[in-house]
N, C-alpha and C positions, 0 to 999 in steps of 0.2 A: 495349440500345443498338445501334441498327443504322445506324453514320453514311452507308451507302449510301443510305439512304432519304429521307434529310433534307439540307438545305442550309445549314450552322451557318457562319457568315462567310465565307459565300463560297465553302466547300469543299464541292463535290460529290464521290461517291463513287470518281467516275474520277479527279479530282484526288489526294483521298487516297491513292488507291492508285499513283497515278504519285509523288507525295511519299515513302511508303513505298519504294517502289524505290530513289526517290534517296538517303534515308537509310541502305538496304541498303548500296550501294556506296560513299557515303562511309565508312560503317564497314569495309567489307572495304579499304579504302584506308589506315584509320588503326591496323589493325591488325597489328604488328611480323610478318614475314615467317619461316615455320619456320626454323629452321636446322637445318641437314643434311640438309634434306627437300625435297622438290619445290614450286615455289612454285606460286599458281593452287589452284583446287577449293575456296576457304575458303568460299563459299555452301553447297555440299554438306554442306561438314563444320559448322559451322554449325548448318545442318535437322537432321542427323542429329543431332549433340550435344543437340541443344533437343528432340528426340522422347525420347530416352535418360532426359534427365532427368526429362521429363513422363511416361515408360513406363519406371520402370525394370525390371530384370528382365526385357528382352523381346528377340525371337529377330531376326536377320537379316531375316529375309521378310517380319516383323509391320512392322518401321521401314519397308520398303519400302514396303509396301501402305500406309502410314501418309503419307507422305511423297509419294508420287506418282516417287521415286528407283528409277532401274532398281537391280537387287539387286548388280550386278554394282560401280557405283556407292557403294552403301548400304557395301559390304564391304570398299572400298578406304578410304572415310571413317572407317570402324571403327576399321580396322586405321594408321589415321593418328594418330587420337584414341589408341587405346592404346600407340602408341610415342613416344607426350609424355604419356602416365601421365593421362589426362583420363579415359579408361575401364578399365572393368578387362570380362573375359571370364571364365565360369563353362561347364563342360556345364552343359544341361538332366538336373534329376533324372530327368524323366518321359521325355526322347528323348536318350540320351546321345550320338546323331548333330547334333544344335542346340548350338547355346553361344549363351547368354543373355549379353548385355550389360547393365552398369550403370555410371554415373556415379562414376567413383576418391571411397572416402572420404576421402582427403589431397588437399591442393591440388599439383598436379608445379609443377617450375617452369616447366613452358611457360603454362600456367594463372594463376600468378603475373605472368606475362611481361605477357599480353595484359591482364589486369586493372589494371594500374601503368602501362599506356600511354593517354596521353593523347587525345582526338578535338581536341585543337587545329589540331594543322597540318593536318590534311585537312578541316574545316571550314574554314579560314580557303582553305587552296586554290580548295576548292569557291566558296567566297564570293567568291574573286579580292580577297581583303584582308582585313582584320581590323575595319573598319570597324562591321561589323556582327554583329562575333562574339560580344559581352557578350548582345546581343538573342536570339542565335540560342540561345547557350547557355543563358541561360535560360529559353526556352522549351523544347528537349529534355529540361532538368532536370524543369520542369512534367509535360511528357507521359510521362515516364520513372516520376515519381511516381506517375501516375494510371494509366497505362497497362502498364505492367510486366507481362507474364504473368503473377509473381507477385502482384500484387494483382488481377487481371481475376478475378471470377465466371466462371466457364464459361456460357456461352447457348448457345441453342439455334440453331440455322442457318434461317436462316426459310424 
């Protein structure tokens, strides 16, 4: 499926990818703000958490190089993620100088937090009303279904 290629109602690839964006930040919009922690950087951490869980068990420099994230970056996002209990840290068996990251097996409550918060008001923001928030929502439920990481096949990059 390579919707860059093709033109499905109207949506070329640049569009897609500019729509993406804009779903990006309404999401970091509707998403409850840390507490006791610095606010800002949630894209970063984010990328990183969604590489974690797609790679778990993997070192600081690998997310980097994964991610396109300076390390420096990659590291402060880590270490954000694991003082809200989302990641845990291990040494590497093989280089006890690396500590492997992976995704917490319990859910923390910040994790809890973000998941129980709603995309209403920052849709409806974004929409400058609620007029058309029944349409919108359902259609991000559609794409959510189809689209999910978790249900996406892996392809190949053309």
């Amino acid at each position: 499926m390579y919707l860059s290629r093709c033109k499905l109602g109207g949506v070329n690839g640049v569009e897609l990818f500019l729509l993406g964006r804009t779903l990006m930040k309404i999401g970091e919009e509707a998403m409850p703000a840390p507490r006791g922690g610095p606010a800002g950087g949630t894209r970063a951490v984010l990328i990183v958490l969604s590489d974690i869980v797609d790679h778990p068990d993997t070192a600081i420099g690998e997310i980097a190089e994964r991610t396109g994230l300076p390390q420096s970056q990659v590291s402060t996002a880590v270490a954000r993620l694991r003082k809200t209990g989302s990641v845990v840290t291990a040494p590497d068996p093989d280089d006890r100088r690396r500590s492997l990251v992976r995704k917490a097996d319990e859910v923390s409550d910040r994790v809890a937090e973000v998941r129980a918060t709603t995309i209403d008001a920052a849709l409806t923001a974004a929409l400058g009303g609620n007029e058309h928030l029944p349409e919108v929502t359902e259609a991000l439920t559609t794409l959510s279904r189809h689209l999910s990481p978790k249900n996406l096949t892996p392809r190949p990059h053309p």
